[in-house]
N, C-alpha and C positions, 0 to 999 in steps of 0.2 A: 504494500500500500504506500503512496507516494506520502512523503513527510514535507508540510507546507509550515513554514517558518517565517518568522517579521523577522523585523531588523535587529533588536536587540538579542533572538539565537543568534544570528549570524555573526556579532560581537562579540556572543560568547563562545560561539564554536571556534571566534579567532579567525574567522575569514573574512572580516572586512576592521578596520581601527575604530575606534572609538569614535577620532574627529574624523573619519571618513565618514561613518553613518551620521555625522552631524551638520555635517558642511557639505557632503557630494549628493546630488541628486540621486534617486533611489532607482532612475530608468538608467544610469552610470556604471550606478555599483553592481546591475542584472544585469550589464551587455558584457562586462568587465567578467563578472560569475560564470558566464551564461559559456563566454570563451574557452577559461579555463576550465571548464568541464565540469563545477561545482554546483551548479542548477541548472533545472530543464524548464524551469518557465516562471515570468512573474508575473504575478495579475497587478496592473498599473492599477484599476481601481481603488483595492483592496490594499495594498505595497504587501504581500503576502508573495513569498516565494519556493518553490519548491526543487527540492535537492535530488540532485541526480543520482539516478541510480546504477545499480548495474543491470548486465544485460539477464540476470535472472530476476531483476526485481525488487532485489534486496536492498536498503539504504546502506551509503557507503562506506554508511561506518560501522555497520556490522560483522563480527568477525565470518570468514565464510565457516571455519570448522567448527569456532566453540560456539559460533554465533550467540553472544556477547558486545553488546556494544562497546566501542572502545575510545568512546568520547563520552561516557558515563556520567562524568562530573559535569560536563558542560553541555548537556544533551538538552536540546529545545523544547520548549515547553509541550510542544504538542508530546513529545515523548514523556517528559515529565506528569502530563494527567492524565494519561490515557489508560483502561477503556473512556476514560468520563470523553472527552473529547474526540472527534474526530466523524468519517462518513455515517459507523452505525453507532453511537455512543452506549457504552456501557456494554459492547460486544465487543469480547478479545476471541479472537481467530483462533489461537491457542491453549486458552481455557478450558476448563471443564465443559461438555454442551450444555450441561442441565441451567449453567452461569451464565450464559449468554442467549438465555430465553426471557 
């Protein structure tokens, strides 16, 4: 499932500076992202950006074998409240099923 992040993950993930996300426009900092292969799309509406994956799916900061995230401490909110947040909220894919009824 794609991981959609604001500007302040993205500080924290350490992918853009502080006074970058302050001072540089936010259609800047996605073309800049979008380049270096670090996200696959921003919603200008919204300044909501989403992080690229790999080609199985996986966010990229997952480890493939212990699959483990490996930006843990720094990981974006949308990871930090999830299931509460996200397409189905309060349904995790990997749960128990009876938990995600």
């Amino acid at each position: 499932m794609p991981v959609e992040v604001k500007m302040a993950d993205l500080v924290r993930l350490e992918l853009v500076d502080p006074f970058e996300a302050e001072h540089e426009d936010p259609k800047q900092i996605a073309k800049r992202l979008t380049k270096a292969g670090l996200i696959e799309h921003f919603n200008f509406k919204n300044s909501i950006f989403s992080l690229a994956r790999r080609a199985s799916g996986d966010c990229q900061f997952l480890d493939a074998k212990t699959r483990r995230c490996t930006v843990y401490d720094k990981r974006p909110n949308t990871c930090r409240l999830h299931p509460q947040v996200g397409p189905r909220p309060n349904h995790c894919p990997y749960g128990n099923k009876a938990q995600s009824r």
